[in-house]
C-alpha positions in Angstrom: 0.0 0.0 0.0 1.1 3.5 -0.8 3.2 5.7 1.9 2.0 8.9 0.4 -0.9 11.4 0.6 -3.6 11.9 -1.6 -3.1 15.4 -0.8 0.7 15.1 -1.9 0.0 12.6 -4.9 -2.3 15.4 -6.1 0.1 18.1 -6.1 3.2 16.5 -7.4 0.7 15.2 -10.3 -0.2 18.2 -11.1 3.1 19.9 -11.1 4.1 17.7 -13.6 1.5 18.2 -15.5 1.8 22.0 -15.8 5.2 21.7 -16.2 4.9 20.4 -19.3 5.5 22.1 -22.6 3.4 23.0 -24.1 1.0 23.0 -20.6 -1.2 19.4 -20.7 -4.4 19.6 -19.7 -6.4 17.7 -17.7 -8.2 15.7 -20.4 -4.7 15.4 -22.2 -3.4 13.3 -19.3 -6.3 11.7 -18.8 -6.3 10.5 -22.2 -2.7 9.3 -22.3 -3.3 7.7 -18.9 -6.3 5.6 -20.9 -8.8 6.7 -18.0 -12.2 6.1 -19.9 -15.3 8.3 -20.6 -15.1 11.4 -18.1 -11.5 10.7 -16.9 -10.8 14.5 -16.7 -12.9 14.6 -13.8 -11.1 11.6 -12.3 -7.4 13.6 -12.9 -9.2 16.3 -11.8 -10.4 14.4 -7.9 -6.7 12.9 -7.6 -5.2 16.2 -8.6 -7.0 17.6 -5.5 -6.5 15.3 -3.4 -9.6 13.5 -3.3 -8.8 10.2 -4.6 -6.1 8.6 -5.1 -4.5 6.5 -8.0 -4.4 2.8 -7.6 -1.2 0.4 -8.3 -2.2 0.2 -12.4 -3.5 4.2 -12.5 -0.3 5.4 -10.6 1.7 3.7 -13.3 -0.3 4.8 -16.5 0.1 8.2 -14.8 3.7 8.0 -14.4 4.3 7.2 -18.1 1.8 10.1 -19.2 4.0 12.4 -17.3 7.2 10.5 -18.8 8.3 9.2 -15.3 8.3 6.2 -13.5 6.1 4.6 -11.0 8.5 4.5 -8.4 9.8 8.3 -9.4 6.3 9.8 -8.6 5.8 7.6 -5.6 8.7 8.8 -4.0 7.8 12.8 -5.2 4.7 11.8 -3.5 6.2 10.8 -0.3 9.1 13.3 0.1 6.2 16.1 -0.6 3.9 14.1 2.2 6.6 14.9 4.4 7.2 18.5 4.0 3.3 19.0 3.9 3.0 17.0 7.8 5.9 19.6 8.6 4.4 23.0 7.4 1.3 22.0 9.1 3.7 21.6 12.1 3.9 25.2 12.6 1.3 27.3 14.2 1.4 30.7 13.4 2.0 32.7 16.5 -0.7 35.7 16.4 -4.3 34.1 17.6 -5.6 36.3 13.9 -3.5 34.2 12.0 -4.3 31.1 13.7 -7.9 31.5 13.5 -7.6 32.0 9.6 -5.8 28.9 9.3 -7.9 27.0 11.1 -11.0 28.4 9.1 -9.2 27.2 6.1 -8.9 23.9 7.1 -12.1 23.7 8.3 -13.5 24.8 5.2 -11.1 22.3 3.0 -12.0 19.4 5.5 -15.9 19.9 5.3 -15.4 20.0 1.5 -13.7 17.3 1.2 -16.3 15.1 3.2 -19.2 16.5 0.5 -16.9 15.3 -2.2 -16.1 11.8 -0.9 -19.2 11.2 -0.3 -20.3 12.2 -3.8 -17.7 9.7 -5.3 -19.0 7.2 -3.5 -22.6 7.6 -4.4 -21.7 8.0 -8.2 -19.6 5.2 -8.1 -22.2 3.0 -6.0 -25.1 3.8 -8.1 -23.2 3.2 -11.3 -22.6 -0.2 -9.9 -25.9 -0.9 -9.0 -27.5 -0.1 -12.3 -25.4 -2.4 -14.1 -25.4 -4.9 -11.3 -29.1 -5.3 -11.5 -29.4 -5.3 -15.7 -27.1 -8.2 -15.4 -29.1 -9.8 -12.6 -32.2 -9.7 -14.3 -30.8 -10.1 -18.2 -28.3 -12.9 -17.6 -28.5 -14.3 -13.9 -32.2 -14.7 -14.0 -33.0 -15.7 -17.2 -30.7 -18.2 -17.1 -31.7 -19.7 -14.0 -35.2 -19.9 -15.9 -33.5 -21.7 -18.7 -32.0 -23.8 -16.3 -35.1 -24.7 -14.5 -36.5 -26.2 -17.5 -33.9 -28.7 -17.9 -35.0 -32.1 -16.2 -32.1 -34.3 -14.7 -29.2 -32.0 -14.7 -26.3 -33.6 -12.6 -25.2 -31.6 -9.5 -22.1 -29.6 -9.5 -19.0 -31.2 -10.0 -16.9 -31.3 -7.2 -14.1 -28.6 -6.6 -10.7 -30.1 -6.9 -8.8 -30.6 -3.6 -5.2 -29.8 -5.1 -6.2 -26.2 -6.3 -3.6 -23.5 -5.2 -3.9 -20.8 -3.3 -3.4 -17.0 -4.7 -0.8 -15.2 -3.6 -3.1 -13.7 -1.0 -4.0 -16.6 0.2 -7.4 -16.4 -1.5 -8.3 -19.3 -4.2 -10.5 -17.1 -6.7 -11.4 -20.2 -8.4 -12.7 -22.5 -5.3 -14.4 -19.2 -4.4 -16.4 -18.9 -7.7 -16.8 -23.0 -7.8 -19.0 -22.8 -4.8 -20.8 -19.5 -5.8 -21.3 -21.9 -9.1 -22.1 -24.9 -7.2 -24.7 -23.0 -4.4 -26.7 -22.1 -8.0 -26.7 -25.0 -9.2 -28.0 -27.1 -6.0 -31.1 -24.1 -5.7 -31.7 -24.7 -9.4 -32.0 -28.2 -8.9 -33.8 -27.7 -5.6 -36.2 -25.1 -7.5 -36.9 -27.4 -10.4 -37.8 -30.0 -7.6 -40.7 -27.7 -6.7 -38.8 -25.6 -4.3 -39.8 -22.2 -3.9 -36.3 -20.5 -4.9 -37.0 -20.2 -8.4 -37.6 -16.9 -10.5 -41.4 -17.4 -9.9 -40.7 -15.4 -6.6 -39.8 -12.2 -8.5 -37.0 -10.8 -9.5 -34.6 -8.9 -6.6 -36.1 -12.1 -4.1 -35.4 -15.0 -6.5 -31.6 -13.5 -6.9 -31.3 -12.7 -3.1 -32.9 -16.2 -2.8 -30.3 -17.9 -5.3 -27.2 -15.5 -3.5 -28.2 -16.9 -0.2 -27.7 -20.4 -1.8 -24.4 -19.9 -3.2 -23.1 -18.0 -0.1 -24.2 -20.8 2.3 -25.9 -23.3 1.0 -24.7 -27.4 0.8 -24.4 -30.1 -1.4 -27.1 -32.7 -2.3 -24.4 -34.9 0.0 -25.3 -32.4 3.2 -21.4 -31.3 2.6 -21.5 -27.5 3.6 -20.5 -25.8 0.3 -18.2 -24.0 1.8 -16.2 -27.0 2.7 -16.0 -28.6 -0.6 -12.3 -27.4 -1.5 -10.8 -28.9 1.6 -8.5 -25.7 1.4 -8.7 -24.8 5.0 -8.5 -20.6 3.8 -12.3 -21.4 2.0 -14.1 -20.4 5.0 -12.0 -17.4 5.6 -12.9 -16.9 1.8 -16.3 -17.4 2.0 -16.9 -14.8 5.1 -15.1 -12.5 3.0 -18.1 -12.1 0.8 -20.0 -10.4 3.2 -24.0 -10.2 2.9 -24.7 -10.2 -0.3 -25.4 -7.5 -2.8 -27.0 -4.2 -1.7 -29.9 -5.2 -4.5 -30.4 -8.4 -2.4 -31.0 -6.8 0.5 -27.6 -7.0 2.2 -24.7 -4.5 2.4 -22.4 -5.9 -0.9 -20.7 -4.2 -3.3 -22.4 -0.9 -3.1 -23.2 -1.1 0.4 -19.8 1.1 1.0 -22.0 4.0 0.2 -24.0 3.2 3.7 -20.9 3.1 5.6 -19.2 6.4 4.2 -22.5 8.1 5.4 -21.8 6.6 9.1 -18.2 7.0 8.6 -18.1 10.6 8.1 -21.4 11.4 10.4 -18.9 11.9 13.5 -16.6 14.4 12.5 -19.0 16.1 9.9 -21.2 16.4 13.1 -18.3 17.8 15.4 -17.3 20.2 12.1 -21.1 21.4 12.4 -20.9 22.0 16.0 -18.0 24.0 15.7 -19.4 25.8 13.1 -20.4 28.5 15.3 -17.3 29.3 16.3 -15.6 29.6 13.2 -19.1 32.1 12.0 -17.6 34.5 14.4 -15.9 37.4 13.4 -13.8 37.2 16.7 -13.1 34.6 19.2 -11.2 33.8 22.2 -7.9 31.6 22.8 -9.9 28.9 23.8 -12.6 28.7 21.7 -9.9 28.6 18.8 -8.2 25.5 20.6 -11.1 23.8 20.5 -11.9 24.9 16.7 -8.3 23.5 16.0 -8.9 20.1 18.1 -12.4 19.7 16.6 -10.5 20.1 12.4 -7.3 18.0 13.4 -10.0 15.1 14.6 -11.6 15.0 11.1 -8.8 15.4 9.2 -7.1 12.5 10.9 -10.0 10.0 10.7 -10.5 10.9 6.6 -6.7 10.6 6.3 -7.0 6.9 8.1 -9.4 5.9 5.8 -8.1 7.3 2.6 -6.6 4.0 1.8 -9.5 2.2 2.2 -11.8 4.7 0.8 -9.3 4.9 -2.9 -9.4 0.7 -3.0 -13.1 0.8 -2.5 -13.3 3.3 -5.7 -11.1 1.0 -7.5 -12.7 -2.1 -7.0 -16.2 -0.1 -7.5 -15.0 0.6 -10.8 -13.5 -2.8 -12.1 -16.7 -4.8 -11.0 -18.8 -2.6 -12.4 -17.0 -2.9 -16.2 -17.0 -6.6 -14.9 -20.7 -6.5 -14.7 -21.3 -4.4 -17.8 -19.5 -6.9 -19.9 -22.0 -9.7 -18.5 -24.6 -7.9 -19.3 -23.7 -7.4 -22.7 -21.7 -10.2 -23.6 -23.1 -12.5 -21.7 -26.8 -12.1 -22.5 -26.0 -12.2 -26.6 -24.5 -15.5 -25.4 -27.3 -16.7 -23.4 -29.4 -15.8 -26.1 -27.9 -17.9 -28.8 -27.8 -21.0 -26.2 -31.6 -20.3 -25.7 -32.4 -20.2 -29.5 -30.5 -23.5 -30.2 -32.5 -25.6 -27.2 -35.0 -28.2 -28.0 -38.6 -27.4 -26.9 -40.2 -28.2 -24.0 -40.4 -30.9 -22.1 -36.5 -30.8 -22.3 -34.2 -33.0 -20.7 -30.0 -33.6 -19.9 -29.8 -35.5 -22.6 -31.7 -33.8 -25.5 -29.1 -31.2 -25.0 -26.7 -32.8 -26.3 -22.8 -32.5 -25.6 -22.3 -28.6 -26.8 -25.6 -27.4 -25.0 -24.5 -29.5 -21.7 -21.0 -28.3 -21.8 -22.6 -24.2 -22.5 -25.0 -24.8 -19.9 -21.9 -25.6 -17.5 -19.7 -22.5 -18.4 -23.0 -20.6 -17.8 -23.2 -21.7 -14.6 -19.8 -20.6 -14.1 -20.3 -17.1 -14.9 -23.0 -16.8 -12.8 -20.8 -17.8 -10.1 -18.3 -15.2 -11.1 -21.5 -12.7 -10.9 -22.3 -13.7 -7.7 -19.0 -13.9 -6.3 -18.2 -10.3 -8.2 -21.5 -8.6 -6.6 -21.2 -9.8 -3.0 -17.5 -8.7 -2.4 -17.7 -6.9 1.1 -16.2 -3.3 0.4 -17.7 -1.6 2.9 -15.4 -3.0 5.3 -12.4 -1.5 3.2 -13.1 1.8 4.8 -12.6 1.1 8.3 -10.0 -1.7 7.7 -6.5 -1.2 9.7 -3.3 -0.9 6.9 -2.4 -4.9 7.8 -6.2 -6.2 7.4 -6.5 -3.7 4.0 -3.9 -5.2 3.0 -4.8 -8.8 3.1 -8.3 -7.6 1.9 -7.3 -5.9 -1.1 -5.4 -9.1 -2.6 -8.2 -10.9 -1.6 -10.6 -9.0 -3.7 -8.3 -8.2 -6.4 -7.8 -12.2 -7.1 -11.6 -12.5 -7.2 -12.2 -9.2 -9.9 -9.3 -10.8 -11.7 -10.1 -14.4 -11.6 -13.8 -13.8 -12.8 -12.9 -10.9 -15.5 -10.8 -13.6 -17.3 -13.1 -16.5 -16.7 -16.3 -14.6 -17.9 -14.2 -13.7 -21.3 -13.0 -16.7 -21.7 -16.7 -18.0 -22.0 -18.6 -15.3 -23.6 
């Protein structure tokens, strides 16, 4: 994880980017960093210090600006330094002071609007591609499926697979999301009642609930199918499901932020009276200052958390996009070619019974994709961030190749 400040990054990007001859604009490095549709405005947030650029960003960046990653990393933390010193020293007349401290205060209470902005733009967009892939693949897959008598349970996942380097096996994970669909399919075909006839958000939180916890037609726990002893760990990792289902998934961050920011925002608010004041006593500015340095420091503590909760926002929703594009032409066409109804294992023949596999796969990546817990990013401690953010990288990775490779 990065040593630097947002704050810092922001600046020393910046620099470079005015320094520049002739002068690059905003959208110029956007465009030569290969940020997509609206990536100005994304330069424009890590420029003042809003966000901060992830592993791959900081790199594109770097090049852009013809340095290297490692050159503006360390800009970024020798100007993190000098910034925690400036702040160091108090001016010594209580008018100065009391400017200073209005100007944090003002920067701070901005800066809490703005995160929380991000957030919602980036949790919304996530949502509304989250739940056209839901109800234009998952679903109407799971309808497909449904129709298909006799289709054999999930195949078991294989004992010997390795773990990631974070100690995470992506594909065990998505082999039990996979698996969990599979067993309510065949449990809904049965005459269950987890089938789409519930309606839509309920038959997907009904199907998510399945693949989170749900066991094998041997009573095995699902999440014990790997025999990797990390799959549980793995498993809890997912959290509670996606915020369309009910639970506090992928978007649910946006929830947190709110509660994250309520205490200082609300001790900024109280102070607010002071800092309305055309004059104020020694004390009163003390208290200004202690109120400012306590929100500052807990958005600073979760800055980390907050920038990989943007990225991942970000990659899962293209993730889900791409199923919902992709993989519903593909569903289609698989749809088109099946015999009619009453349909059966067999009629399907060996192409439809090998699609109707690799479907179920990417349904698991879906799941697994949509329920990753990144609300807990925010409030994570560096070492437990850490661990988290290779965990959920392996997953978005893992299912973003596995979903092309099918569709």
């Amino acid at each position: 994880m990065h040593e630097f400040s947002a704050e810092a990054m922001g600046l020393v990007i910046r620099e470079h980017r005015l320094a520049r001859t002739p002068t690059m604009t905003q959208e110029e490095l956007a465009e030569r960093a290969e940020y997509g549709k609206g990536g100005a405005v994304s330069v424009s947030r890590i420029e003042r210090g809003l966000i901060s650029p992830g592993e791959h960003r900081l790199a594109a960046l770097a090049l852009a600006l013809h340095l290297t990653p490692a050159q503006l990393a360390q800009e970024a933390q020798d100007r993190t330094r000098s910034l925690a010193a400036l702040r160091g020293q108090r001016p010594v007349k209580l008018r100065d002071q009391v400017e200073e401290t209005k100007r944090r205060h003002a920067a701070i209470t901005e800066k809490v609007g703005e995160r929380t902005k991000i957030t919602q733009e980036h949790g919304e967009a996530f949502n509304h591609v989250h739940d056209v892939a839901r109800d234009a693949f998952f679903l109407r897959f799971v309808k497909l499926a449904e129709s298909i008598g006799g289709a054999p349970g999930p195949d078991r996942p294989s004992d010997g697979e390795p773990e990631s380097e974070g100690g995470i096996p992506a594909a065990i994970r998505v082999d039990a999301m996979s698996a969990g669909i599979a067993n309510a399919i065949r449990g809904a075909a049965a005459g269950g009642a987890a089938g789409v006839a519930v309606g839509g958000a309920a038959a997907y939180g009904a199907f998510t609930a399945a693949a989170l916890f749900g066991t094998a037609s041997t009573g095995t726990a699902i999440s014990t199918l790997s025999g990797v002893a990390a799959t549980n760990a793995t498993l809890a990792l997912l959290g509670g499901g996606t915020l369309a289902a009910g639970g506090a998934g992928m978007a649910g961050g946006v929830l947190l932020l709110t509660g994250m920011v309520a205490a200082p925002a609300a001790a900024l608010a109280a102070a607010g009276f002071y800092v309305l004041r055309k004059r104020r006593t020694k004390k009163e500015e003390e208290r200004l200052r202690a109120e400012v340095e306590t929100a500052e420091a807990a958005m600073e503590q979760s800055q980390q958390g907050f920038d990989v909760m943007i990225d991942v926002l970000d990659r899962a929703t293209a993730t889900m996009e791409y199923i919902s594009v992709h993989g519903t032409h593909a569903l289609e066409k698989w749809r088109a070619g099946l015999p009619p109804e009453p349909r059966d294992w067999d009629s399907l023949g060996r192409a439809g019974q090998e699609r109707y596999k690799e479907f179920l796969t990417v349904a698991g990546c879906l799941v697994a994709v949509g329920s990753v817990n990144v609300s807990a990013l925010l409030t994570a401690e560096p070492d437990a961030l850490r661990a988290m953010d290779l965990a959920i990288d392996e997953t978005l990775r893992y299912a973003d190749r596995t979903i092309k490779s099918i569709v």
